[in-house]
mmJSON file of the N, C-alpha and C atoms, coordinates in Angstrom:
{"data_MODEL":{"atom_site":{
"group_PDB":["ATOM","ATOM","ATOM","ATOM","ATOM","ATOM","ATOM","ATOM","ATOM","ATOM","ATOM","ATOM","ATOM","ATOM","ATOM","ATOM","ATOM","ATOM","ATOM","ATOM","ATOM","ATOM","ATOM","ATOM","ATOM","ATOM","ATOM","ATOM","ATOM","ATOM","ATOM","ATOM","ATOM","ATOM","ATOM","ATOM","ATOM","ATOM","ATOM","ATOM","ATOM","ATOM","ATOM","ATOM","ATOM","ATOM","ATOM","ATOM","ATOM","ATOM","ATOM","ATOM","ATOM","ATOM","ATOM","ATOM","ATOM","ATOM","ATOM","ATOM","ATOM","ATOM","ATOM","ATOM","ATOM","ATOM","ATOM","ATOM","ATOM","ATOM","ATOM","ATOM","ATOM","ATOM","ATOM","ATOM","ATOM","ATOM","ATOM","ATOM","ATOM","ATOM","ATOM","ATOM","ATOM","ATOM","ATOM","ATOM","ATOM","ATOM","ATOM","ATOM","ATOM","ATOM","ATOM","ATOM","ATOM","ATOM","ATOM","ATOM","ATOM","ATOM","ATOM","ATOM","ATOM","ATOM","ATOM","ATOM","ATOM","ATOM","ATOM","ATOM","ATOM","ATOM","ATOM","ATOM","ATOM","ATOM","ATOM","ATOM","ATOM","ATOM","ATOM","ATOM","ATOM","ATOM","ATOM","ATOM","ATOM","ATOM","ATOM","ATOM","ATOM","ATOM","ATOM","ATOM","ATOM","ATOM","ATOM","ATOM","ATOM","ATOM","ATOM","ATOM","ATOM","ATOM","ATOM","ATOM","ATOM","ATOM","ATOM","ATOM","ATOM","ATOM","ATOM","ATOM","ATOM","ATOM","ATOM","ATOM","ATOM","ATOM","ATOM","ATOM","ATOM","ATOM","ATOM","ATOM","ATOM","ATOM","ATOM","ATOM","ATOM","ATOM","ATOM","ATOM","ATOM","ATOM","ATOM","ATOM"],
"id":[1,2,3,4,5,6,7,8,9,10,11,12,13,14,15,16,17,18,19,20,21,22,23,24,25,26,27,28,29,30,31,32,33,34,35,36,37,38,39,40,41,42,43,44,45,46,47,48,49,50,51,52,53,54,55,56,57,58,59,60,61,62,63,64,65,66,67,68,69,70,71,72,73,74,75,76,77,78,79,80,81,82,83,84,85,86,87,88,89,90,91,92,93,94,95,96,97,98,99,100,101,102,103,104,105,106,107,108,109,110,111,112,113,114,115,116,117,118,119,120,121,122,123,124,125,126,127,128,129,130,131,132,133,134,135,136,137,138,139,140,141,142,143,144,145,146,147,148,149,150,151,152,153,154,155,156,157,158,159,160,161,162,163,164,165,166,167,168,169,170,171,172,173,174,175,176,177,178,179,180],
"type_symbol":["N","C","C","N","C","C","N","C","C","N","C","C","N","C","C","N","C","C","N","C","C","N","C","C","N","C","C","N","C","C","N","C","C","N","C","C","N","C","C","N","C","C","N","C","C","N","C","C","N","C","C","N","C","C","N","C","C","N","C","C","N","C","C","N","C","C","N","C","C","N","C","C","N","C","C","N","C","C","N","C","C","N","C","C","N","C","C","N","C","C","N","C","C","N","C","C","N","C","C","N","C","C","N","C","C","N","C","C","N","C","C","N","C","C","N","C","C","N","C","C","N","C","C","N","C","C","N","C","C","N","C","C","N","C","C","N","C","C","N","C","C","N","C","C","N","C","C","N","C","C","N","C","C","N","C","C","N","C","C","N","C","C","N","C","C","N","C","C","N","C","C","N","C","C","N","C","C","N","C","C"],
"label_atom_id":["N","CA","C","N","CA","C","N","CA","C","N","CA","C","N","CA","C","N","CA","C","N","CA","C","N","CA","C","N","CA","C","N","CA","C","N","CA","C","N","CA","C","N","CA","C","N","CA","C","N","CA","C","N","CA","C","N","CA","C","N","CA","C","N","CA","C","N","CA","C","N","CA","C","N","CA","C","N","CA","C","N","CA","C","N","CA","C","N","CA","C","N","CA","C","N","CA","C","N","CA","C","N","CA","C","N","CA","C","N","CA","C","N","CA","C","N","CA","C","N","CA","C","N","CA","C","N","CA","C","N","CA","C","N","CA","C","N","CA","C","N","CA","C","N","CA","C","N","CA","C","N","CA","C","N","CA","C","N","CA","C","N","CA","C","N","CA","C","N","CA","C","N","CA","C","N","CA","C","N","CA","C","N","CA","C","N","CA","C","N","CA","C","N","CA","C","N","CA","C","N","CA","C","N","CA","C","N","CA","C"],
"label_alt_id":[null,null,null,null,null,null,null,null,null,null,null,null,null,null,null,null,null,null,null,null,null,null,null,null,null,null,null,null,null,null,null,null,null,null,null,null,null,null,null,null,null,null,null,null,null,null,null,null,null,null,null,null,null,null,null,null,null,null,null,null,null,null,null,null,null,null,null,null,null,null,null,null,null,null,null,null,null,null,null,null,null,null,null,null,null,null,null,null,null,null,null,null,null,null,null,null,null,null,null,null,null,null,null,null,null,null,null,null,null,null,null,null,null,null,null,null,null,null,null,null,null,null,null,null,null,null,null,null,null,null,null,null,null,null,null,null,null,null,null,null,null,null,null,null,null,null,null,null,null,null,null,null,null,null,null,null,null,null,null,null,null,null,null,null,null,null,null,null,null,null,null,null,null,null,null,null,null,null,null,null],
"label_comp_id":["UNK","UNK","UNK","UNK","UNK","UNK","UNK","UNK","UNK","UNK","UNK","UNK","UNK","UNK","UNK","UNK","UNK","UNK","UNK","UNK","UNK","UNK","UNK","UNK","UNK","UNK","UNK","UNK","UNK","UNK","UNK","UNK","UNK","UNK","UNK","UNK","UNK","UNK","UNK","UNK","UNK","UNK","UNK","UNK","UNK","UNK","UNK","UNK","UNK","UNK","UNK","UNK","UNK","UNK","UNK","UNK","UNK","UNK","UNK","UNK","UNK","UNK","UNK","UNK","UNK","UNK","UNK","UNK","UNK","UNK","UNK","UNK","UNK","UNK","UNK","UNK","UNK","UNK","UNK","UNK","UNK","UNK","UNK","UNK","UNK","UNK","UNK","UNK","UNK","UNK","UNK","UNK","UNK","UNK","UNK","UNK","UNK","UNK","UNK","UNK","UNK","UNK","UNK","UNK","UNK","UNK","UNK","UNK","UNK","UNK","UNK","UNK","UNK","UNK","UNK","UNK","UNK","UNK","UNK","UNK","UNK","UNK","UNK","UNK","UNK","UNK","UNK","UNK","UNK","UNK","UNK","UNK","UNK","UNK","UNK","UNK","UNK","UNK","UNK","UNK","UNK","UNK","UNK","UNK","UNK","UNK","UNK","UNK","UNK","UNK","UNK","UNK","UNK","UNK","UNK","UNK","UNK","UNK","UNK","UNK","UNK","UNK","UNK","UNK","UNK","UNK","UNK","UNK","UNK","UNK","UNK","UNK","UNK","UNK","UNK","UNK","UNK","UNK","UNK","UNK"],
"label_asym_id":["A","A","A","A","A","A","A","A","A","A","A","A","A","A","A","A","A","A","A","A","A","A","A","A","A","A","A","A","A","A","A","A","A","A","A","A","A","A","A","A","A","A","A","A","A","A","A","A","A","A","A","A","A","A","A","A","A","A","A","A","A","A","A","A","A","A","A","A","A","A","A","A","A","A","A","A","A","A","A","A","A","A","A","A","A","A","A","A","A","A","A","A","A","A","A","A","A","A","A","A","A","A","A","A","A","A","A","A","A","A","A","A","A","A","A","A","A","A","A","A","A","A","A","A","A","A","A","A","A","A","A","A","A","A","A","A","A","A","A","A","A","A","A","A","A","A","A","A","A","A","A","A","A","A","A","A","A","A","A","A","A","A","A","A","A","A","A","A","A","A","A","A","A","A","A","A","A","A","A","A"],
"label_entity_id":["1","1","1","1","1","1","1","1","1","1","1","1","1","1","1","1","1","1","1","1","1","1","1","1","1","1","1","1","1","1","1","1","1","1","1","1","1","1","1","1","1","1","1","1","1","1","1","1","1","1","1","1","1","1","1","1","1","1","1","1","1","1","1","1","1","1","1","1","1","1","1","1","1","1","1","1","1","1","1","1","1","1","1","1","1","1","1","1","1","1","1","1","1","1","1","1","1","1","1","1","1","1","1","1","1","1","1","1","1","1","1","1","1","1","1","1","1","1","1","1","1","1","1","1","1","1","1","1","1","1","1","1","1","1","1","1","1","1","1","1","1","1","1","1","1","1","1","1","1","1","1","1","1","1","1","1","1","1","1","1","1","1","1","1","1","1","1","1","1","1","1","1","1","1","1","1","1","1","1","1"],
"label_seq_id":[1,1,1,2,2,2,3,3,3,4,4,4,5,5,5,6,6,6,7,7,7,8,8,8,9,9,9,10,10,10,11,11,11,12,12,12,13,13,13,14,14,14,15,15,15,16,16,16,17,17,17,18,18,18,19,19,19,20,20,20,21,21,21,22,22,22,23,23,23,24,24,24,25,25,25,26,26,26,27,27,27,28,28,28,29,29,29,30,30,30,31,31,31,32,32,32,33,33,33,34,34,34,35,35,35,36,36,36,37,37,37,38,38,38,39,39,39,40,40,40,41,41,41,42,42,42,43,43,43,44,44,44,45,45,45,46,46,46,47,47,47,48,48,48,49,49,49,50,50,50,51,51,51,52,52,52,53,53,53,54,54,54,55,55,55,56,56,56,57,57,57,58,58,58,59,59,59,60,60,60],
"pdbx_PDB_ins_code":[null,null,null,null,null,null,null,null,null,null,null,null,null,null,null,null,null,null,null,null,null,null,null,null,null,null,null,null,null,null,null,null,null,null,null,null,null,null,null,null,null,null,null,null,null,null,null,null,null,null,null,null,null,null,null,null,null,null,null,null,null,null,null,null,null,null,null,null,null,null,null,null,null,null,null,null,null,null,null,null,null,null,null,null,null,null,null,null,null,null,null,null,null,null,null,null,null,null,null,null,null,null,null,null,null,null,null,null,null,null,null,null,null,null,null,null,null,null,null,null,null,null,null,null,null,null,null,null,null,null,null,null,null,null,null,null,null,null,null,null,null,null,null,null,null,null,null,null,null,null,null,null,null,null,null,null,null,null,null,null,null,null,null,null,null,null,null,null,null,null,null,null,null,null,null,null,null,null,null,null],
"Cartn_x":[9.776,8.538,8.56,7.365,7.135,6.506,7.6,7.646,6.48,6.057,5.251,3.927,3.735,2.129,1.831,2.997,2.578,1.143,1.122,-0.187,-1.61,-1.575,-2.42,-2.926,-2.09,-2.356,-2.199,-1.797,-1.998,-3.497,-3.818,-4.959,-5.801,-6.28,-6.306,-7.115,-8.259,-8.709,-7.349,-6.345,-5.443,-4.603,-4.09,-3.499,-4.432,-5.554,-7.011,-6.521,-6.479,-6.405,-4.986,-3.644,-2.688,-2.378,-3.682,-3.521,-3.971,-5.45,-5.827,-5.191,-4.135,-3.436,-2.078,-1.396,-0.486,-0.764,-1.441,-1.921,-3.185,-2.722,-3.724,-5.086,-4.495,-4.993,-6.601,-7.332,-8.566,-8.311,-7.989,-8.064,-6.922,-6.202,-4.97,-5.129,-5.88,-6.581,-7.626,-8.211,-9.2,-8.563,-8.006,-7.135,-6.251,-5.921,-5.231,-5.763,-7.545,-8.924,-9.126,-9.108,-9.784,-8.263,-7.394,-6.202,-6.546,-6.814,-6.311,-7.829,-8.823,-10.245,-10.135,-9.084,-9.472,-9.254,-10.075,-9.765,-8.517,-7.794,-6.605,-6.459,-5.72,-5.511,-4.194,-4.059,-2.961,-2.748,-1.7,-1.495,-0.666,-1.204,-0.484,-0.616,0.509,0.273,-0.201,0.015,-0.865,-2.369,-2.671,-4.453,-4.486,-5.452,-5.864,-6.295,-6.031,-6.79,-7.184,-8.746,-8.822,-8.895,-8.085,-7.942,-8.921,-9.911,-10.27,-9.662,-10.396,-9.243,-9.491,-8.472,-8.739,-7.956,-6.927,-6.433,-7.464,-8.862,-9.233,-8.989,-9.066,-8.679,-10.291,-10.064,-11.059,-11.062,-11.197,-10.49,-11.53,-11.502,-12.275,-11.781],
"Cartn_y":[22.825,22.159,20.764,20.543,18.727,17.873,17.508,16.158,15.353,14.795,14.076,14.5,15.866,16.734,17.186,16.936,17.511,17.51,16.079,15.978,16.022,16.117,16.67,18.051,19.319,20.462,20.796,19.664,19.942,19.907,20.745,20.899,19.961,19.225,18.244,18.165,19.447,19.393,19.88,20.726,21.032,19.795,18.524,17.484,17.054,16.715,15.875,16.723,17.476,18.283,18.134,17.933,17.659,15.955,15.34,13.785,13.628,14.521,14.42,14.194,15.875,15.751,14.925,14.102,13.922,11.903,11.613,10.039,9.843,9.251,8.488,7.324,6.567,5.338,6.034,5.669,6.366,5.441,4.284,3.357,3.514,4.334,4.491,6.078,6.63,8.175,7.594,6.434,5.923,5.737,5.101,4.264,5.73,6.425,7.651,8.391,9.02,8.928,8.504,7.272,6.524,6.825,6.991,6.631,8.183,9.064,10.485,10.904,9.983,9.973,8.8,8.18,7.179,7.305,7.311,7.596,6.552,7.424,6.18,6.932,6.454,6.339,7.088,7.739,7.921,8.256,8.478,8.513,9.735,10.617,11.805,12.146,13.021,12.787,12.096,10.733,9.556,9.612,10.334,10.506,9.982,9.086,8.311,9.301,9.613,10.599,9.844,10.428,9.784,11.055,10.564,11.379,11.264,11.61,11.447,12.297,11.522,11.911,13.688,14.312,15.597,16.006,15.545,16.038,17.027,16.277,16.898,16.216,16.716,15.789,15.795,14.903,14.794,13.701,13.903,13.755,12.33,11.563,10.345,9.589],
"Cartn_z":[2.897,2.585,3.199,3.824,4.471,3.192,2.818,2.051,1.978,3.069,3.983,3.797,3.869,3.711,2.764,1.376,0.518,-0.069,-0.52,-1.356,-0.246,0.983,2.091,1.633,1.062,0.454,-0.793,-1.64,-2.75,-3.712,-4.176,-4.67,-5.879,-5.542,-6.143,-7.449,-7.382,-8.605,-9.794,-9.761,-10.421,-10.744,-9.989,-9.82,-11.121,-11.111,-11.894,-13.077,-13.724,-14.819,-15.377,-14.825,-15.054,-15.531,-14.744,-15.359,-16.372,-16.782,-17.551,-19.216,-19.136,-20.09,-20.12,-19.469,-19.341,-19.468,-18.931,-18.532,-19.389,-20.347,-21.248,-21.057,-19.967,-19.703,-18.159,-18.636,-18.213,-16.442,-16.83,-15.382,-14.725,-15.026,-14.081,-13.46,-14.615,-13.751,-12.556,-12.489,-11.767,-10.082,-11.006,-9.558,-8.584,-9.569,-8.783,-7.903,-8.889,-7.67,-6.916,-6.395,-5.445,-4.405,-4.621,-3.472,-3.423,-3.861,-3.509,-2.684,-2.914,-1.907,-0.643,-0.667,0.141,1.473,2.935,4.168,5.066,5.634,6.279,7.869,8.788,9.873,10.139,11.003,11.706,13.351,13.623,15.032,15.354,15.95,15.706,17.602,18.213,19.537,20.784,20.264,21.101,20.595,20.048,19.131,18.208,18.001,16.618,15.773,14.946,13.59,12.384,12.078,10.938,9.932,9.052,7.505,6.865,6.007,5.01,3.829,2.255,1.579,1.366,0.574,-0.143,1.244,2.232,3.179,4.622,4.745,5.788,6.8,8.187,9.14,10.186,10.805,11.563,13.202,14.082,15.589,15.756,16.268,16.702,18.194],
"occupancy":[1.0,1.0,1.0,1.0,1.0,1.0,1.0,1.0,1.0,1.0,1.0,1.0,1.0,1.0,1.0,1.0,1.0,1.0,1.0,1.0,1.0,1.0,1.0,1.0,1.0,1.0,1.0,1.0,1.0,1.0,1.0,1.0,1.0,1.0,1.0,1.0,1.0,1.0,1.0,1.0,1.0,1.0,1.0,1.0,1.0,1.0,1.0,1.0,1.0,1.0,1.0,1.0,1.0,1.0,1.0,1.0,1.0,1.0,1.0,1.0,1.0,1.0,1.0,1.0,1.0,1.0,1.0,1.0,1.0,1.0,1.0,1.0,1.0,1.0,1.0,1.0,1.0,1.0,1.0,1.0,1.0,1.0,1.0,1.0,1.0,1.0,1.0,1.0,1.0,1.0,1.0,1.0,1.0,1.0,1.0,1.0,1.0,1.0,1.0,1.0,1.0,1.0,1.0,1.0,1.0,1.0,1.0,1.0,1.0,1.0,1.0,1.0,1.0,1.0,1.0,1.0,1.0,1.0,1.0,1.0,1.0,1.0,1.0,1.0,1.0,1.0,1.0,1.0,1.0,1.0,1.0,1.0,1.0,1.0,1.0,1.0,1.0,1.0,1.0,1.0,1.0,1.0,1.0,1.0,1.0,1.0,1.0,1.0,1.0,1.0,1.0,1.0,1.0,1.0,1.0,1.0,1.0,1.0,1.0,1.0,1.0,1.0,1.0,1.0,1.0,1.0,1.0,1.0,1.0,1.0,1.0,1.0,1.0,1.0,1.0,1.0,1.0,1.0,1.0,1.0],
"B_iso_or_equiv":[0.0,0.0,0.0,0.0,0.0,0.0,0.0,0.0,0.0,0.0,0.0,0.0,0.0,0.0,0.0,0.0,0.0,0.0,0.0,0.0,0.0,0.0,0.0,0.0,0.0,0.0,0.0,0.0,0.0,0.0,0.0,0.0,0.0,0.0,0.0,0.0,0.0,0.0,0.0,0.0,0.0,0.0,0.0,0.0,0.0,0.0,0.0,0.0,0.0,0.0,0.0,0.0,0.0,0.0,0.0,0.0,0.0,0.0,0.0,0.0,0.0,0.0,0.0,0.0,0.0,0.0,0.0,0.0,0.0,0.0,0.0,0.0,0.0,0.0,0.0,0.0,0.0,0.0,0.0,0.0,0.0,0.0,0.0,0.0,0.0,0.0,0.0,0.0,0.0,0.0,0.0,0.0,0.0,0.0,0.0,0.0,0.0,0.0,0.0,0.0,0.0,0.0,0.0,0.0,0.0,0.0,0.0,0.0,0.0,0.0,0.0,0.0,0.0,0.0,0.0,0.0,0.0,0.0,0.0,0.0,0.0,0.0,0.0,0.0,0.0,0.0,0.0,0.0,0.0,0.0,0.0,0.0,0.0,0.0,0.0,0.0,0.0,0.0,0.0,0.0,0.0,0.0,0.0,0.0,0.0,0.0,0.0,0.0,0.0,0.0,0.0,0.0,0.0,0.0,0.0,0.0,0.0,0.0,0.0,0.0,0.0,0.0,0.0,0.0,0.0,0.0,0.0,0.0,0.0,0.0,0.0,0.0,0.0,0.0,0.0,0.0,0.0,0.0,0.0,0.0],
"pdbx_formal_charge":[null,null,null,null,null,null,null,null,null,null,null,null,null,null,null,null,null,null,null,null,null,null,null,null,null,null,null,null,null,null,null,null,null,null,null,null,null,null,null,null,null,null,null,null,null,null,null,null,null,null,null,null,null,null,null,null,null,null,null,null,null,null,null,null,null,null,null,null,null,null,null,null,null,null,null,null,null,null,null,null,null,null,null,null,null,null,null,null,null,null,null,null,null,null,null,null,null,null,null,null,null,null,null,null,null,null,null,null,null,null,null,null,null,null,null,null,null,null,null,null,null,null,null,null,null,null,null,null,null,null,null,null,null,null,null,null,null,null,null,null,null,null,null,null,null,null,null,null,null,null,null,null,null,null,null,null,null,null,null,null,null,null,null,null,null,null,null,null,null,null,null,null,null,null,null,null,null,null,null,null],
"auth_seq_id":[1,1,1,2,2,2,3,3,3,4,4,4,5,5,5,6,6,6,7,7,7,8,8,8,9,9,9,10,10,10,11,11,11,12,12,12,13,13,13,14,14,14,15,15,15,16,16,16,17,17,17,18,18,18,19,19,19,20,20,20,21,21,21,22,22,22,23,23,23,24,24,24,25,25,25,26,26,26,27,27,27,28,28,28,29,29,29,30,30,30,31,31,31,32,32,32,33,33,33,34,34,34,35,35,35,36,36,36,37,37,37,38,38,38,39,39,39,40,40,40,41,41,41,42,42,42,43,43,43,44,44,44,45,45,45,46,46,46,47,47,47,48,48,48,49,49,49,50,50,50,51,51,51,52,52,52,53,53,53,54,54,54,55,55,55,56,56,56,57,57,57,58,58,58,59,59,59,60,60,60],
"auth_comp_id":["UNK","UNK","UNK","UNK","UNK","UNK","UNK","UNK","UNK","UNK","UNK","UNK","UNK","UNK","UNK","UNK","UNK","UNK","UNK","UNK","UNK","UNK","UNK","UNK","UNK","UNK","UNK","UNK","UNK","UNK","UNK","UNK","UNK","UNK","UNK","UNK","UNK","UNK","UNK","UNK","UNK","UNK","UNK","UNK","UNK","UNK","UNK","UNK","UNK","UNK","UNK","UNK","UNK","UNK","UNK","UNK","UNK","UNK","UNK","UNK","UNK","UNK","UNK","UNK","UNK","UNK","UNK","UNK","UNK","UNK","UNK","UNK","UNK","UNK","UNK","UNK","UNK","UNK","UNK","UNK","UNK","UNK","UNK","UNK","UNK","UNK","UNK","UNK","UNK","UNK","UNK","UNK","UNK","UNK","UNK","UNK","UNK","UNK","UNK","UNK","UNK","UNK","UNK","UNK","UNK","UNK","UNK","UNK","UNK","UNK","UNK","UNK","UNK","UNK","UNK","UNK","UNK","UNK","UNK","UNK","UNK","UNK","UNK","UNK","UNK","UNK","UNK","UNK","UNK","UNK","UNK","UNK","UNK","UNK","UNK","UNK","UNK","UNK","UNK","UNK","UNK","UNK","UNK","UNK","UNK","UNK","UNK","UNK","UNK","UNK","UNK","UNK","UNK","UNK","UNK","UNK","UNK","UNK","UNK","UNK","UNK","UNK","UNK","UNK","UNK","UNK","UNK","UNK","UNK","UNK","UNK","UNK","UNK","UNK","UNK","UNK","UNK","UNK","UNK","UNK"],
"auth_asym_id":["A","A","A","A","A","A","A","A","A","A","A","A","A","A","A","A","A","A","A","A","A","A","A","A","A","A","A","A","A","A","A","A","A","A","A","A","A","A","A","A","A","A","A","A","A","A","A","A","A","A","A","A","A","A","A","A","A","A","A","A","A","A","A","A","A","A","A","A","A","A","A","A","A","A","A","A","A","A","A","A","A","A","A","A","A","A","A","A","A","A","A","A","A","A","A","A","A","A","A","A","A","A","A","A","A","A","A","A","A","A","A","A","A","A","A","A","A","A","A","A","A","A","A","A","A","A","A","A","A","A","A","A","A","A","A","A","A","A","A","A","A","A","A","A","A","A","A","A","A","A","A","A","A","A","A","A","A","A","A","A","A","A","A","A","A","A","A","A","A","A","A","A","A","A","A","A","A","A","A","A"],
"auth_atom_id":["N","CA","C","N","CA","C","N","CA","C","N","CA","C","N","CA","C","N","CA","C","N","CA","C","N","CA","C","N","CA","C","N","CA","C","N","CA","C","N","CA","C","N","CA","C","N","CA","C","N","CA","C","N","CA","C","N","CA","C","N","CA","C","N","CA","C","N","CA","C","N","CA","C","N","CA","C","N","CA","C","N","CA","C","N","CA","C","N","CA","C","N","CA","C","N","CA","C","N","CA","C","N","CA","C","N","CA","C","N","CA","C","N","CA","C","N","CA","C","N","CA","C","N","CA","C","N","CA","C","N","CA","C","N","CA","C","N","CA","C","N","CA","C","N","CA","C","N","CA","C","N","CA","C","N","CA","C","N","CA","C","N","CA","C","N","CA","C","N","CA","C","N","CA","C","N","CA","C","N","CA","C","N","CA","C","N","CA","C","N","CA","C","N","CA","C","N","CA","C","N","CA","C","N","CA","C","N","CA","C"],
"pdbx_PDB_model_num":[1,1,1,1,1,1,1,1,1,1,1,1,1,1,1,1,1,1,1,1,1,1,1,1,1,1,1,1,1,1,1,1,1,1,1,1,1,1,1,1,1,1,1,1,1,1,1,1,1,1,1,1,1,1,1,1,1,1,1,1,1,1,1,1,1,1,1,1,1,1,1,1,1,1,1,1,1,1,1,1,1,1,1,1,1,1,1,1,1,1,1,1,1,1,1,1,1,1,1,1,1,1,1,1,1,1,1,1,1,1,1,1,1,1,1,1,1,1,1,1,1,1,1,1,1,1,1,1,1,1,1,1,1,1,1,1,1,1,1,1,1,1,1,1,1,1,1,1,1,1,1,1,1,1,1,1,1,1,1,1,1,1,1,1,1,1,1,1,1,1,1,1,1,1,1,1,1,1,1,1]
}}}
């Protein structure tokens, strides 16, 4: 397993349901949202890629 890609395929509504019960604090489920939606950058074969979140990729 790639370490690295995990949470790229991990399913995130199942992730959301596991915080639910497990993490009390409503603003720290918040904050977990927003990083697990948030779009970032990478560089993959000399190609800029942009990620957006929920692990889709998309070429620019």
């Amino acid at each position: 397993m790639d370490v690295a890609k995990f949470f790229d395929e991990m399913p995130h509504d199942k992730l959301r349901k596991a915080m639910d019960v497990h993490i009390e604090e409503k603003w720290i489920r918040q904050l977990i949202d927003r990083w697990l939606e948030a779009p970032h950058y990478a560089v993959e074969d000399e190609q800029l890629i942009y990620r957006q979140g929920r692990g889709r990729l998309r070429e620019e």
